[in-house]
KEKE-3310 file (N, C-alpha, C; in steps of 0.2 Angstrom, whole numbers, plus 5000, padded with zeros to 4 digits):
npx = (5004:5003:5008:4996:5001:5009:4999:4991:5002:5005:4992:4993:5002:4994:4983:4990:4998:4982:4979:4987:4983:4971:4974:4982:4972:4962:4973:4976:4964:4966:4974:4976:4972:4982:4992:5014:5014:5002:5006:5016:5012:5000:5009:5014:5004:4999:5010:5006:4995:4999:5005:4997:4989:4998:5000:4988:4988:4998:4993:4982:4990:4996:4983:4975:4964:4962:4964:4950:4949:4956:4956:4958:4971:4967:4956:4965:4974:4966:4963:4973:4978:4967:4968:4980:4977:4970:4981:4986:4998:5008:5010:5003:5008:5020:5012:5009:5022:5027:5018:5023:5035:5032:5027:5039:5046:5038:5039:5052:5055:5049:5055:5064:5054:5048:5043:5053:5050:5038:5047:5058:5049:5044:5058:5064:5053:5043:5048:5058:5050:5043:5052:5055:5044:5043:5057:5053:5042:5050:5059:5049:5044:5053:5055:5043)
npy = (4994:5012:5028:5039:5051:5047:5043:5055:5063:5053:5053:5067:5068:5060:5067:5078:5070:5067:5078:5080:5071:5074:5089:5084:5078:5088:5097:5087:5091:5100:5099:5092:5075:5069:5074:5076:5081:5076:5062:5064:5070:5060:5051:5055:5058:5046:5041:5048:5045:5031:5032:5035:5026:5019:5026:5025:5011:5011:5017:5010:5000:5005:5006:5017:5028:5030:5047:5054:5063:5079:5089:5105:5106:5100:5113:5122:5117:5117:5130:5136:5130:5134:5145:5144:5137:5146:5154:5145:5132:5132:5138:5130:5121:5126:5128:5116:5111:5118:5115:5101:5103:5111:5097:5090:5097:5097:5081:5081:5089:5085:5072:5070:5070:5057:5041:5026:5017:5022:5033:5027:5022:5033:5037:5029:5025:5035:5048:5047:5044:5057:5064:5060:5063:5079:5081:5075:5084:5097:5096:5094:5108:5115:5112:5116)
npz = (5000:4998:5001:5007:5004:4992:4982:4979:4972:4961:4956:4953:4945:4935:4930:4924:4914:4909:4904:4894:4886:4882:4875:4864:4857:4853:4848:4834:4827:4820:4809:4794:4788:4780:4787:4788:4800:4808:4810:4819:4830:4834:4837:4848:4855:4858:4867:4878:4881:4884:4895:4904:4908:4914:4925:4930:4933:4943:4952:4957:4962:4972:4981:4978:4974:4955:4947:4938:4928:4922:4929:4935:4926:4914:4910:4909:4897:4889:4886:4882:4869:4863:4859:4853:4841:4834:4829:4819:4812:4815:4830:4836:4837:4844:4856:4860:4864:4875:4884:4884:4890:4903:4909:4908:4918:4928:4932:4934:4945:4955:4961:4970:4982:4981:4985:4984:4978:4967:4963:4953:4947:4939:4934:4926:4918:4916:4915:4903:4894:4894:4891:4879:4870:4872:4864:4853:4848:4848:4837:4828:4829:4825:4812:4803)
capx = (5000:5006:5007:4990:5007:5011:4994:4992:5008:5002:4986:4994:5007:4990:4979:4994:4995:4976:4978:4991:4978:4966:4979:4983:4966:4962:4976:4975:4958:4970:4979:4973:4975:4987:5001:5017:5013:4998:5009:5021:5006:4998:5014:5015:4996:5000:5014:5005:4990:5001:5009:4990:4988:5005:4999:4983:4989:5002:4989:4978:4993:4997:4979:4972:4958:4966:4958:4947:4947:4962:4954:4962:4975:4963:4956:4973:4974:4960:4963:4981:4977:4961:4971:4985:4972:4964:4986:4988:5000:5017:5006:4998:5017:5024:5008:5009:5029:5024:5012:5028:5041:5028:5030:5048:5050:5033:5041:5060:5052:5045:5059:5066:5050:5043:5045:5058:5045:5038:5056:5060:5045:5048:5067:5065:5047:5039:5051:5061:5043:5038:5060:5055:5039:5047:5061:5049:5040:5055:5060:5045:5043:5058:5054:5039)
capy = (5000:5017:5033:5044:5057:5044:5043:5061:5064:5048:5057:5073:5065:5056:5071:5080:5065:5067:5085:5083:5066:5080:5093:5084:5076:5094:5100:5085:5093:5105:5093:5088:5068:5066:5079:5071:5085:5074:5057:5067:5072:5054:5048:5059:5055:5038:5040:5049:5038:5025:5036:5037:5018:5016:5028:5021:5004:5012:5022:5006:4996:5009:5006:5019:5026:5034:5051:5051:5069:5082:5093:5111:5106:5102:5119:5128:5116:5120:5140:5136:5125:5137:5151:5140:5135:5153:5155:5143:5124:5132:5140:5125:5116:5129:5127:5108:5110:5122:5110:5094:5107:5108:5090:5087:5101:5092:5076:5083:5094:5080:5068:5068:5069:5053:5035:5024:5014:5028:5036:5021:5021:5040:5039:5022:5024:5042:5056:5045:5045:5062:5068:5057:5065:5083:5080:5075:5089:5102:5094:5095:5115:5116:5107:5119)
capz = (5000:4997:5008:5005:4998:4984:4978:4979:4966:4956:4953:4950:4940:4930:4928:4918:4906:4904:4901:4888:4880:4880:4872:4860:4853:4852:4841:4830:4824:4815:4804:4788:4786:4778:4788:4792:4806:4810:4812:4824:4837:4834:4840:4855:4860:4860:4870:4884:4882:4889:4902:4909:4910:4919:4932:4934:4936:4951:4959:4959:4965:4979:4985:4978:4968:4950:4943:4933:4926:4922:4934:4935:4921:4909:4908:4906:4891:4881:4884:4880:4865:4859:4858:4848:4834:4830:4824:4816:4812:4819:4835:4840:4840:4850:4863:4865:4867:4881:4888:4887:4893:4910:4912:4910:4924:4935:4933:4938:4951:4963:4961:4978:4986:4979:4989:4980:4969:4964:4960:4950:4938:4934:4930:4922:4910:4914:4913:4897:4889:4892:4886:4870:4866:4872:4860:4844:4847:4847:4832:4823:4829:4819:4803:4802)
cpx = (5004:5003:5002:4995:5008:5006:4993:4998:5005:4997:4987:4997:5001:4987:4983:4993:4990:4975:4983:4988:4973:4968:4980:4979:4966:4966:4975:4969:4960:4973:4976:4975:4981:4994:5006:5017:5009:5001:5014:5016:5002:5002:5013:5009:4998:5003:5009:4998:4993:5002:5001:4987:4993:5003:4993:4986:4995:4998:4986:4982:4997:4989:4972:4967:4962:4960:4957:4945:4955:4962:4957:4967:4971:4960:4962:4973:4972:4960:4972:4982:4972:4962:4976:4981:4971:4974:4988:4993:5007:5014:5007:5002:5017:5018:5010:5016:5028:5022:5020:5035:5036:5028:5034:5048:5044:5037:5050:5058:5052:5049:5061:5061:5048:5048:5051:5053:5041:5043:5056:5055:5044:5053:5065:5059:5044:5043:5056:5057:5041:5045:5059:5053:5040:5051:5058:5046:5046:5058:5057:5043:5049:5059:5049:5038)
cpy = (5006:5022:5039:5051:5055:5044:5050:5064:5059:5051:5064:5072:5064:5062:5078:5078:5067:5073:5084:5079:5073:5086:5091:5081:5083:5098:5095:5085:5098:5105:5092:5080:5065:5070:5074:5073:5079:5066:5058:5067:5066:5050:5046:5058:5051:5036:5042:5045:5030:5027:5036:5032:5017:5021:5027:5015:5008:5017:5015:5002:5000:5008:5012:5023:5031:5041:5052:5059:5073:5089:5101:5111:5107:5110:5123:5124:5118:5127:5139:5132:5131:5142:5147:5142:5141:5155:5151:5135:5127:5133:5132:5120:5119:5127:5121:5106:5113:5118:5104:5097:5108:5103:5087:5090:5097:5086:5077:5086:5090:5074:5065:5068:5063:5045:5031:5021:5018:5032:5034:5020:5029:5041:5034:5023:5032:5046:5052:5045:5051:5066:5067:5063:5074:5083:5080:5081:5095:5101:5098:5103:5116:5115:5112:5126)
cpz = (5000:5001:5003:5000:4992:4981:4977:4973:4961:4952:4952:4945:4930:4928:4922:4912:4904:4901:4895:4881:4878:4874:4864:4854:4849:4847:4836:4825:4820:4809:4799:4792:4784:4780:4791:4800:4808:4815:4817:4830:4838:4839:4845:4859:4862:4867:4877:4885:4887:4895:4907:4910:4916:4925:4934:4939:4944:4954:4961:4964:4973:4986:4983:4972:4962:4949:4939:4928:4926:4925:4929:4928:4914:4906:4904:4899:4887:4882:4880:4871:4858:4857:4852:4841:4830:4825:4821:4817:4820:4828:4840:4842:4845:4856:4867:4866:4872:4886:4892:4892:4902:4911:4913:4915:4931:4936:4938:4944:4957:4963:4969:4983:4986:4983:4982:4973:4965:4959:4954:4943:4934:4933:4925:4916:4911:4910:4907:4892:4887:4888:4880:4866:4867:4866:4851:4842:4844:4842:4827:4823:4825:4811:4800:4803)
residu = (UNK:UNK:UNK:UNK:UNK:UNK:UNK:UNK:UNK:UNK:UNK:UNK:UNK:UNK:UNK:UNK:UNK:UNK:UNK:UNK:UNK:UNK:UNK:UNK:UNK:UNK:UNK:UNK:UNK:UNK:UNK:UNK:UNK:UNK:UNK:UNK:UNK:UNK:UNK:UNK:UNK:UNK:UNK:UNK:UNK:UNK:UNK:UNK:UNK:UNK:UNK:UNK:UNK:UNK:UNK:UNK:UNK:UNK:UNK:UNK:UNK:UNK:UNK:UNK:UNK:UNK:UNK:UNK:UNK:UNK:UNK:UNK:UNK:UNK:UNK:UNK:UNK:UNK:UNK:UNK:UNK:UNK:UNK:UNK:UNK:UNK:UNK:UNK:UNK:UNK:UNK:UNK:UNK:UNK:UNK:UNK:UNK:UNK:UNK:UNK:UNK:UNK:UNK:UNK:UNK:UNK:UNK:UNK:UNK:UNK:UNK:UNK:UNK:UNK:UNK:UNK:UNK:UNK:UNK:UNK:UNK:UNK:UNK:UNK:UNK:UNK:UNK:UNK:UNK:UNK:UNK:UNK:UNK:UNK:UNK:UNK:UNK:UNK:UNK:UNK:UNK:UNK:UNK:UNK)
# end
């Protein structure tokens, strides 16, 4: 069982991810079908789609109950997102690098606060998942 603090980071941790699953459905309404733009943010959904599995399953495995909503984040998304759209493909990059650059520094941020098994599956599969998808995007704001 885990300490009401690790579930509490777990579900912080999770309602990020769901803000960036959110985030990024969102811009993909921007894309044609056939942009290689659109297979870059496909990717990156993907990615965090996992990341939001893998924190259920360890909040569940701590004992406690996952969230089910990206609460207060979510909002910030869809202002941050709905402003993007109205400028355009290159815009709505920079926003959702904006968004993955917030979770590289939330993920670094809470490191030494967090119990060892916790620690362990943020150095080992989060904060590696969320560098990637960080990374593809800053890519792709430059291809563009």
């Amino acid at each position: 069982m885990g300490t009401k603090s690790t579930i509490e980071q777990l579900n912080s941790f999770l309602r990020g991810e769901m803000s960036a699953v959110e985030t990024y459905q969102m811009a993909l309404e921007k894309f044609d079908e056939v942009s290689s733009v659109r297979d870059e943010l496909l990717a990156n959904l993907k990615s965090h789609q996992d990341r939001v599995m893998m924190l259920q399953d360890a909040v569940l495995a701590c004992g406690g109950t996952p969230a089910t909503s990206s609460g207060p984040w979510g909002m910030v998304a869809k202002t941050v997102e709905g402003s993007a759209k109205m400028f355009g493909e290159k815009a709505t990059v920079a926003a959702l690098e904006e968004g993955e650059d917030h979770g590289l520094a939330d993920y670094r941020s809470e490191l030494d606060e967090l119990d060892a098994q916790t620690r362990e599956l943020v150095e080992s599969k989060l904060l590696p998942a969320q560098q990637h998808t960080h990374d593809r995007l800053s890519a792709l704001k430059q291809r563009i």
